[in-house]
MIFIVO-7869 format. One record per residue: residue in three letters; x, z, y of N, C-alpha, C in turn. Coordinates in steps of 0.1 Angstrom, whole numbers, plus 5000, padded with zeros to 4 digits. Layout:
// residues N
alaXZYXZYXZY...
This chain:
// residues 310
unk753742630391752942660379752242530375unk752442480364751742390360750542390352unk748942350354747342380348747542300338unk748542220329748042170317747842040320unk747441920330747341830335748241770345unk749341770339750441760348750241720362unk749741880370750241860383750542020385unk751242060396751542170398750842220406unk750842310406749842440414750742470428unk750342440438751142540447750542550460unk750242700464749242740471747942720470unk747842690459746342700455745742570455unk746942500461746442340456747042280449unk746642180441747242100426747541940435unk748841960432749841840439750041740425unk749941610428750741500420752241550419unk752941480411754241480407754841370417unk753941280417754741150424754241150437unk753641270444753141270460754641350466unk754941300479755741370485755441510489unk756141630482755841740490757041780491unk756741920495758142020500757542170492unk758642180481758142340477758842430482unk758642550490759742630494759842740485unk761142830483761542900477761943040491unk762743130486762443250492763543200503unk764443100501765943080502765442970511unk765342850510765042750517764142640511unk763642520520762842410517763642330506unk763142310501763442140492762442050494unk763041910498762041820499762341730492unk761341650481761341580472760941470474unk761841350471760841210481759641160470unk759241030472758241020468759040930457unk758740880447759640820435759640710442unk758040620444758140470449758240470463unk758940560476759640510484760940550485unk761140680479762440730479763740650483unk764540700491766140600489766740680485unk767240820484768540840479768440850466unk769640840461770040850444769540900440unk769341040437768341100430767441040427unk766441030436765240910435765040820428unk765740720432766140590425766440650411unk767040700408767440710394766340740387unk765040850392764440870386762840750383unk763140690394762340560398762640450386unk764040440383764640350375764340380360unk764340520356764440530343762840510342unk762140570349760440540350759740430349unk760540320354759840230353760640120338unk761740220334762340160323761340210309unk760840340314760140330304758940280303unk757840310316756640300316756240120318unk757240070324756539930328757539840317unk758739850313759239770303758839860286unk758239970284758440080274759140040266unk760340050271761440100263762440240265unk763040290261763740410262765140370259unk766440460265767840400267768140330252unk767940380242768540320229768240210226unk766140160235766540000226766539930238unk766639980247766539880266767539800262unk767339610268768539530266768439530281unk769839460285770439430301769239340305unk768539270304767039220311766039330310unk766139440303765039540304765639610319unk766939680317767239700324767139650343unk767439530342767239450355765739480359unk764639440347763339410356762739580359unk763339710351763239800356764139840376unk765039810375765739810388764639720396unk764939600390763939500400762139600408unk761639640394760539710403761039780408unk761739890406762239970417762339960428unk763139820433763139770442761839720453unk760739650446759839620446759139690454unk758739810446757839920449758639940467unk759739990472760139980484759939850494unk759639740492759439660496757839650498unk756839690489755439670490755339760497unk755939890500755239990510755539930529unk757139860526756939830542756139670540unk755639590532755039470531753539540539unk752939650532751639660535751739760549unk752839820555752639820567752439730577unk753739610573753839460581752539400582unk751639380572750639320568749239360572unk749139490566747539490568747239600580unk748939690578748539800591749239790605unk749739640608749939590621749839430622unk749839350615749339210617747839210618unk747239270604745639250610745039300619unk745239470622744439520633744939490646unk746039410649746239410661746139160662unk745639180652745039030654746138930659unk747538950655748938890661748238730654unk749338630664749538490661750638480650unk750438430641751638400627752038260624unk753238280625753738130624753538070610unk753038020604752837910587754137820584unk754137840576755737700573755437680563unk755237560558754337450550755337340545unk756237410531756937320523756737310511unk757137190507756637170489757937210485unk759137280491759837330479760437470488unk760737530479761237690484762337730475unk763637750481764737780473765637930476unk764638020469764738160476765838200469unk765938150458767638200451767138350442unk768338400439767638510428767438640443unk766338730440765738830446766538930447unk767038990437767539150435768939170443unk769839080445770939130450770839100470unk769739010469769639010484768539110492unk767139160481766439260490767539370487unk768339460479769239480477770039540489unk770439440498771439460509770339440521unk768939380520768839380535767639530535unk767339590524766739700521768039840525unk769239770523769839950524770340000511unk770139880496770040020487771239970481unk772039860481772739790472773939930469unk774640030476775640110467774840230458unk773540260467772640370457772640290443unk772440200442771640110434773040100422unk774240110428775340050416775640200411unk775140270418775740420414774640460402unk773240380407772240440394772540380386unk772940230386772840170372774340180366unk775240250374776740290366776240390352unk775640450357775440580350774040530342unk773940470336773540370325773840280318unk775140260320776440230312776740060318unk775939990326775939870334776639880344unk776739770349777439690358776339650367unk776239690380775139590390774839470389unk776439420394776439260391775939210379unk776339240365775639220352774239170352unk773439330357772039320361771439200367unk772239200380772039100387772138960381unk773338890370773238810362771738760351unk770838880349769938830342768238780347unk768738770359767338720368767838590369unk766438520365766138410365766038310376unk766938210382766738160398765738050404unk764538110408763638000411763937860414unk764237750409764737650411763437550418unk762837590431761737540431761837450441unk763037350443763237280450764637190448unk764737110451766137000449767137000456unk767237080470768637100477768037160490unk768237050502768437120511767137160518unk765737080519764737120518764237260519unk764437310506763937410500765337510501unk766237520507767137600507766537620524unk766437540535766237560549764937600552unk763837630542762537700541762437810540unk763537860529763737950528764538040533unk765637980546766338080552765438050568unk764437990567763738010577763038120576unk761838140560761538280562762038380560unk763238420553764338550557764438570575unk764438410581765038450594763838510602unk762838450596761538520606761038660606unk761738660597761638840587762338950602unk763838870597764838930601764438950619unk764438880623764038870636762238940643unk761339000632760539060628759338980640unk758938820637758338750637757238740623unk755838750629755138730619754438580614unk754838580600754938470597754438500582unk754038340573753938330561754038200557unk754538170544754738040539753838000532unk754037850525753037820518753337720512unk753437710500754537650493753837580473unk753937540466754037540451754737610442unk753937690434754537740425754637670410unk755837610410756037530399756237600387unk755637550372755837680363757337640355unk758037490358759037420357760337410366unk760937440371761937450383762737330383unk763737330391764437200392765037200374unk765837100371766537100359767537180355unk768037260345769137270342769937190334unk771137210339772237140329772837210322unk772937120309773937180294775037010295unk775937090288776837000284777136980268unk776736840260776136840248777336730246unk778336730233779036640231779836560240unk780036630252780736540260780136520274unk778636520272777936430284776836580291unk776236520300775336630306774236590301unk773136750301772336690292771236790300unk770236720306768936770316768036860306unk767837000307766537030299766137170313unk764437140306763637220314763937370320unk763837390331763837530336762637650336unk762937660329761937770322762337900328unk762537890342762238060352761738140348unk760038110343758838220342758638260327unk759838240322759938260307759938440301unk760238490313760438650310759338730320unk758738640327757838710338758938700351unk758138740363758438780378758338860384unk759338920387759139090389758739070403unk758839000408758838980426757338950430unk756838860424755638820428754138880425unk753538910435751938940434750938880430unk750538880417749138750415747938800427unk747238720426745938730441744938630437unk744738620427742938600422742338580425unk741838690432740938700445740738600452unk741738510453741838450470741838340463unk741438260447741138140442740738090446unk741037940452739937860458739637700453unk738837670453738837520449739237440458unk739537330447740337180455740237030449unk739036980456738636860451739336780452unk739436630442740036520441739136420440unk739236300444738936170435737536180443unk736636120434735136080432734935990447unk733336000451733235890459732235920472unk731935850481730835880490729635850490unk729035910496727035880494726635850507unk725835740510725635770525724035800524unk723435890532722135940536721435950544unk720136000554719736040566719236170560unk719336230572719036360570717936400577unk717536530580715936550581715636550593unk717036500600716236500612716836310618unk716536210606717436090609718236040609unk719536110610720436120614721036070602unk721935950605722835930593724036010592unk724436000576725736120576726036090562unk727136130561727736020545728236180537unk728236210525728836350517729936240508unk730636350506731936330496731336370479unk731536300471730836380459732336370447unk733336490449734136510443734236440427unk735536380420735536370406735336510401unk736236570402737336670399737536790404unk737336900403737737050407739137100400unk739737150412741337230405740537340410unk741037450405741137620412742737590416unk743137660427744537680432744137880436unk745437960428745738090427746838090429unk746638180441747838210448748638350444unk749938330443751038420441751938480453unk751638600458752838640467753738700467unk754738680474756338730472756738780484unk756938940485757539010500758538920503unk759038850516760038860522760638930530unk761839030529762139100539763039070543unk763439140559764039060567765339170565unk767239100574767839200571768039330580unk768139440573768539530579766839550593unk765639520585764639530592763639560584unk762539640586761139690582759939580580unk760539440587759539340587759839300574unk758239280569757939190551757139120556unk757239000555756238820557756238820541unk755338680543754938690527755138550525unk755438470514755338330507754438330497unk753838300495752438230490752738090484unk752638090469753037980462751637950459unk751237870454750037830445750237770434unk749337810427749137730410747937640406unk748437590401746637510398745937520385unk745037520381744337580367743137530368unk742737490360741337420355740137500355unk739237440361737837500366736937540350unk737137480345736737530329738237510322unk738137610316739637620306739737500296unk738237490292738137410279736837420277unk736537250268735137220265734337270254unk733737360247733537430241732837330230unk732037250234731137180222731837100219unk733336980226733836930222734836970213unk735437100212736137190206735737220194unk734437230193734037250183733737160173unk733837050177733436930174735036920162unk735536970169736936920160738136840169unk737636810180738536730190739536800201unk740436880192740836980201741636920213unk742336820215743136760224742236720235unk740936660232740136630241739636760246unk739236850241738736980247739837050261unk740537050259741537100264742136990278unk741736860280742236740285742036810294unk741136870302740836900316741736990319unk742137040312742737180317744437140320unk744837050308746437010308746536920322unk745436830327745836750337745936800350unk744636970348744537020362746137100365unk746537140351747437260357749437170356unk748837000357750536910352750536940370unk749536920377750036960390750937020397unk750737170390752337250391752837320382unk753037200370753737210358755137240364unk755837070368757237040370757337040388unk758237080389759237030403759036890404unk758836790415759236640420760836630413unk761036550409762436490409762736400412unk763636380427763736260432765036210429unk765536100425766435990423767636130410unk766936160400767336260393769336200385unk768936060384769736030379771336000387unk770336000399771935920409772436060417unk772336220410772636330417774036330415
């Protein structure tokens, strides 16, 4: 019975739609999974059209094959944050484990969807929901965007290190740059090759968690002071130029054919004031803004080393 408030009545208590229960009938149980852990097809499918409407809102007639994907993509997602936050907060913290850190400036995790995919369990559920939406998996899989956040082998061996810490259900996290520019792409223009920007973050990231929260400052430049302090004692302070904020981004890693989720932790950089207000007003808009363009060129672009002689 449903009170008008979409939830159902049963036994006198008013159930969510999206909580797992079991309604029984005179005949036998039915048990309904929950949408955002669910694995079998059913599920998924209803997981998929849900979040095709509610988080892309769109509906089958105007959804394009990238609506599509980043609907699958959360789907995916949502399975991966529930064993993330068991790995995480309901057995790494309370039991106070040692975690290994891996500390690279490049990370070359490659596209997301077709590898949580297979080390999740879901990759044939998954071709069977999105058949029956007139796609192709692979297709889907074509319109994700591939983090290019590194130059070769660096950032390719970072990154199959934390799959492998996953896999091996080692706790661990990275810590890395999140560039808003990735390595280059190539076009071929008249003949010759021709370098233009990688614009990954052009459609959003279905994978990654912003974390705000955890903003911290990061001084540069300026100079030393030396002093005595109150009780004589000489002692020198640092008196910063310059403040960055650095806001970190996290991204489940899961391991294969394993319940372990570690995490990668990119950072961004963003200016401690966005912009100068009285110089802005002034009319000097380029100057207004100076602080902000220099804090955040930090992780504009990817390094590019010897770009030419590749």
């Amino acid at each position: 019975m449903n009170n008008g408030n979409g939830l159902k009545k049963h036994n006198g208590r008013h159930i969510p739609h999206w909580k797992k229960h079991i309604c029984r009938t005179e005949h036998a149980a039915i048990q309904v999974q929950d949408d955002r852990t669910g694995m079998d097809i059913e599920t998924l499918k209803r997981a998929f059209f849900d979040n095709l409407y509610y988080i892309q809102a769109k509906d089958k007639g105007w959804a394009t094959a990238h609506d599509y994907y980043m609907a699958l993509a959360y789907t995916v997602r949502d399975r991966l944050l529930h064993r993330w936050l068991k790995t995480v907060e309901q057995t790494y913290f309370p039991k106070d484990v040692k975690v290994v850190c891996y500390l690279s400036a490049e990370y070359l995790i490659g596209r997301q969807l077709g590898k949580n995919l297979t080390n999740v369990g879901l990759h044939e559920q998954a071709r069977q929901v999105v058949q029956e939406s007139g796609y192709d998996l692979y297709d889907l899989m074509e319109q994700e965007d591939e983090p290019g956040l590194g130059n070769g082998g660096l950032g390719r061996l970072a990154a199959c290190f934390l799959d492998s810490l996953s896999t091996l259900e080692i706790p661990a996290i990275g810590y890395g740059i999140r560039y808003e520019y990735g390595i280059f792409r190539q076009e071929i223009r008249n003949g010759a090759q021709v370098e233009v920007p990688d614009r990954w973050l052009r459609f959003g990231n279905p994978w990654e968690i912003p974390r705000p929260e955890y903003t911290v400052e990061v001084k540069f430049g300026g100079h030393t002071e030396a002093f005595t302090d109150e009780h004589g004692r000489y002692q020198v302070r640092w008196i910063p130029e310059r403040t960055v904020l650095g806001t970190p981004y996290d991204t489940p890693m899961v391991g294969y054919n394993s319940n372990t989720v570690n995490t990668l932790r990119l950072w961004s950089a963003k200016a401690s004031d966005e912009f100068n207000l009285q110089i802005f007003n002034s009319g000097d808009f380029a100057n207004a803004v100076a602080d902000k363009v220099f804090s955040e060129n930090i992780t504009k672009v990817l390094y590019l080393v010897g770009v030419r002689g590749l």
